[in-house]
ROZA-633830 format. One line per field, with one value per residue: residue in three letters; z, x, y of N, C-alpha, C, O in turn. Coordinates in pm, whole numbers, plus 32768, in hexadecimal, padded with zeros to 4 digits. Example, Ala and Ser with C-alpha at 12.3 -4.5 7.8 and 13.67 -1.06 7.14 Angstrom:
REM residues 2
aa = c(ALA, SER) .
n.Z = c(830C, 82C4) .
n.X = c(8527, 8505) .
n.Y = c(7DC7, 7F1F) .
ca.Z = c(830C, 82CA) .
ca.X = c(84CE, 8557) .
ca.Y = c(7E3E, 7F96) .
c.Z = c(830C, 8313) .
c.X = c(8528, 850A) .
c.Y = c(7EB6, 8003) .
o.Z = c(834E, 8324) .
o.X = c(8590, 853D) .
o.Y = c(7EB4, 8072) .
END
This chain:
REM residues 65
aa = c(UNK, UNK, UNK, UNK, UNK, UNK, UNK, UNK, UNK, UNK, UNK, UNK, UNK, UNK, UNK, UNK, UNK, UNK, UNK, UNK, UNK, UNK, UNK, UNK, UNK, UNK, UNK, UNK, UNK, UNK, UNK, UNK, UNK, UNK, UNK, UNK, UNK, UNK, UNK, UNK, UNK, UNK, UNK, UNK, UNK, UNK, UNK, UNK, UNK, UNK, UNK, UNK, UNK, UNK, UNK, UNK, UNK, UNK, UNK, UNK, UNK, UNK, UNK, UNK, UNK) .
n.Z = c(6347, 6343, 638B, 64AB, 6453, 6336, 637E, 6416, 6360, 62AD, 6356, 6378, 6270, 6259, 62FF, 62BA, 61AD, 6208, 625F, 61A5, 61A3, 6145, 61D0, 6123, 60FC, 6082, 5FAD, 5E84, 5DF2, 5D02, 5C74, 5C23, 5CA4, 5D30, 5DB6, 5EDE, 5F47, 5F5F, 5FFD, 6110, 6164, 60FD, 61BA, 62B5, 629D, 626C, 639A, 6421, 63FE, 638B, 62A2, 6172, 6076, 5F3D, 5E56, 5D20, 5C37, 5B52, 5A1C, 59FD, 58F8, 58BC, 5966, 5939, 589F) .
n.X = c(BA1F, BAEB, BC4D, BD2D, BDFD, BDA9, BCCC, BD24, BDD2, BCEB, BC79, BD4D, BDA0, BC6A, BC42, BD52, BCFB, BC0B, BC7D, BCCD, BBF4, BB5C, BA99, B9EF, BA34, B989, B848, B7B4, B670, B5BD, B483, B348, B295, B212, B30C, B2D0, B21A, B2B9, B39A, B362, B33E, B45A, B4EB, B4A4, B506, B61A, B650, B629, B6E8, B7E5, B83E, B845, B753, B766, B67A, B608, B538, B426, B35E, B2E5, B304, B423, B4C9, B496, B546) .
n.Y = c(31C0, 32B8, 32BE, 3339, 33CF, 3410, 349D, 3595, 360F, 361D, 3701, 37D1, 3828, 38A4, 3944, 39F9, 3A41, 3AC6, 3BAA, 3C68, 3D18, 3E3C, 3F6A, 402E, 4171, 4228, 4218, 41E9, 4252, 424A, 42CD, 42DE, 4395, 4498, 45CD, 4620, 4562, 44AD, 44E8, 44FC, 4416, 43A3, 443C, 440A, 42EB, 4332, 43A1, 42E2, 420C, 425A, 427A, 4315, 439B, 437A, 43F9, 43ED, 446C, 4485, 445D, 432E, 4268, 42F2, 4275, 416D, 4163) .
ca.Z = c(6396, 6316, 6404, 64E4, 63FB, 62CD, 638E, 642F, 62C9, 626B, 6377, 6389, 61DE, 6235, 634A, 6257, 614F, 6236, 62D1, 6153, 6151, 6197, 61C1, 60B3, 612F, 6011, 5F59, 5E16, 5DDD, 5C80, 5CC1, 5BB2, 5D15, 5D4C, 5E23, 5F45, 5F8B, 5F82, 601E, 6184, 6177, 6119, 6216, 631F, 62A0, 62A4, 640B, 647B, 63EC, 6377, 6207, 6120, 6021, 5EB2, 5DF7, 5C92, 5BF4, 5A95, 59F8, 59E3, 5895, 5860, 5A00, 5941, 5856) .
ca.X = c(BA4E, BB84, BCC1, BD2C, BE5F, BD56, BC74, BD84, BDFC, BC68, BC4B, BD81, BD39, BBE8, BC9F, BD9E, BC5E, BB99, BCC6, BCD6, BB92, BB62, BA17, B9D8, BA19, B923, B7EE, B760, B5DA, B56D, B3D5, B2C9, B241, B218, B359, B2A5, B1D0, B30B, B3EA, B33C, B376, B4D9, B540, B4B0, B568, B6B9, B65B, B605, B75E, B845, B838, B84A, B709, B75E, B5F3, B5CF, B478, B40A, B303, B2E6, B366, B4B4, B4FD, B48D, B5C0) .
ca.Y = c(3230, 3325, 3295, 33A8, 3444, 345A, 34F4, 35FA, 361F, 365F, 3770, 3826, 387F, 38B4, 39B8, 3A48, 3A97, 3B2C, 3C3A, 3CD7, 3D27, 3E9D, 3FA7, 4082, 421D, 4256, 41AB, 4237, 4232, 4271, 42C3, 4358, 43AD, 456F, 45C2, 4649, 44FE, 441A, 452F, 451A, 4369, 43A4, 44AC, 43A0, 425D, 4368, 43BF, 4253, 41CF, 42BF, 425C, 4380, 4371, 43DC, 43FF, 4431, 449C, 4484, 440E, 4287, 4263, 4309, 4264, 40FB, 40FF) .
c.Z = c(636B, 63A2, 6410, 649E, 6391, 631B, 63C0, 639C, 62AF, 62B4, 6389, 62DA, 61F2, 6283, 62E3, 61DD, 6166, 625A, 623A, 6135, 61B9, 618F, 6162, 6142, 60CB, 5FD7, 5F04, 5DE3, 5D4C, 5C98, 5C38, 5C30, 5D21, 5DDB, 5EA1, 5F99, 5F99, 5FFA, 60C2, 61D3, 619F, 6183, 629E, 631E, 62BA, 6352, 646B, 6468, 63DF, 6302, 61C8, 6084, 5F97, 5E44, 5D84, 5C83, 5B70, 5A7A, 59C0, 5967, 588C, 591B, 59E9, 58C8, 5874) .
c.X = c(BADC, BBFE, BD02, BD9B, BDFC, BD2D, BCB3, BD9A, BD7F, BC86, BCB7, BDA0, BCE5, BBFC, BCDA, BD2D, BC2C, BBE4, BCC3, BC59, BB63, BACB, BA1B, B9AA, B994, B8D4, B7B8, B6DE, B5BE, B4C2, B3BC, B26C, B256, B273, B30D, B21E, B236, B350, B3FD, B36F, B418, B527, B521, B50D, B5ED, B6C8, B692, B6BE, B7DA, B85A, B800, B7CD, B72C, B6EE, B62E, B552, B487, B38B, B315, B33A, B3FA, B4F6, B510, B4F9, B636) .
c.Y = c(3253, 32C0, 32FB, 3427, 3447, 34D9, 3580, 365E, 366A, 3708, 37CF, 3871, 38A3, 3954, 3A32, 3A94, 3AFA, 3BAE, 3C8C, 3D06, 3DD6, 3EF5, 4013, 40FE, 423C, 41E7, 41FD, 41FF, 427A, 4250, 431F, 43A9, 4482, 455E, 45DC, 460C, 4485, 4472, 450B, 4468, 4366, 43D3, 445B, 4306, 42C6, 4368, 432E, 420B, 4214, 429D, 42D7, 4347, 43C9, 43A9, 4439, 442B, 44B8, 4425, 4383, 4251, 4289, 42A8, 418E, 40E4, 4129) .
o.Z = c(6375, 640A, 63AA, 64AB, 6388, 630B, 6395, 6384, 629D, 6272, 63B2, 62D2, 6196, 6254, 62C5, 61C7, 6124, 6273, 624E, 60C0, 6232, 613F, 6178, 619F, 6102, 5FCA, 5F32, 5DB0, 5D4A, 5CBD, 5C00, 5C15, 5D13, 5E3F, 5EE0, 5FF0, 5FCC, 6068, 60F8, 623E, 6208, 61A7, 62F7, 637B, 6320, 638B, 64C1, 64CA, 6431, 62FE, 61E9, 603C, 5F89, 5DF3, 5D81, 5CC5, 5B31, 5AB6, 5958, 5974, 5853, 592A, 5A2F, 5894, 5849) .
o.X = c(BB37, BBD1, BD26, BD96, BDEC, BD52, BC79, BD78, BD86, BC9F, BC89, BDB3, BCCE, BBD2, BCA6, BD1F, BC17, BBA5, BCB6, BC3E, BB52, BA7D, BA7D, B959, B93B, B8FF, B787, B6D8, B5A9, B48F, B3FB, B20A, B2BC, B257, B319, B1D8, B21A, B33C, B46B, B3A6, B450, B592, B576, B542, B62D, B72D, B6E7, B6FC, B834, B8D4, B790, B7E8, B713, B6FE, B676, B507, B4DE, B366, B354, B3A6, B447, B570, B550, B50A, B699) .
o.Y = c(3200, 3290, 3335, 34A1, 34C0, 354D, 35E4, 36D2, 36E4, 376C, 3839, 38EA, 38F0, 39BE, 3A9E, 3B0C, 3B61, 3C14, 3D04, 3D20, 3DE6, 3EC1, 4059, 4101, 427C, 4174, 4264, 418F, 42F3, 41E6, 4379, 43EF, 44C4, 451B, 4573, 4640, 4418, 443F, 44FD, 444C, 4345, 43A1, 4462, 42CA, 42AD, 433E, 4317, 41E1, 4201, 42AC, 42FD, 42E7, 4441, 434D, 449D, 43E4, 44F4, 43C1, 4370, 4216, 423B, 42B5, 413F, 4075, 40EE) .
END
């Protein structure tokens, strides 16, 4: 068992870690998917969270390099 200043020590780093960790305003989806069958998904995850969806579209290839 850790003795009680380790373990302090463990959790107030484990603290400090976790406070820089921030939510993405934006997420970018690269899809081979036709905009106007992802479009209707995205515009509900924006609603549900408030996360801004930026789709690209292209065909599979030029999206896989």
């Amino acid at each position: 068992m850790l003795a009680p200043k380790r373990l302090l020590t463990a959790l107030a780093l484990t603290l400090i870690g976790s406070t820089t960790v921030q939510a993405a305003d934006e997420v970018v989806v690269y899809s081979s998917r036709i905009d106007e069958l992802i479009k209707p998904v995205f515009d509900a995850y924006t609603q549900k969270t408030g996360v801004q969806v930026k789709f690209i579209t292209d065909k599979e290839a030029p999206l896989m390099q």
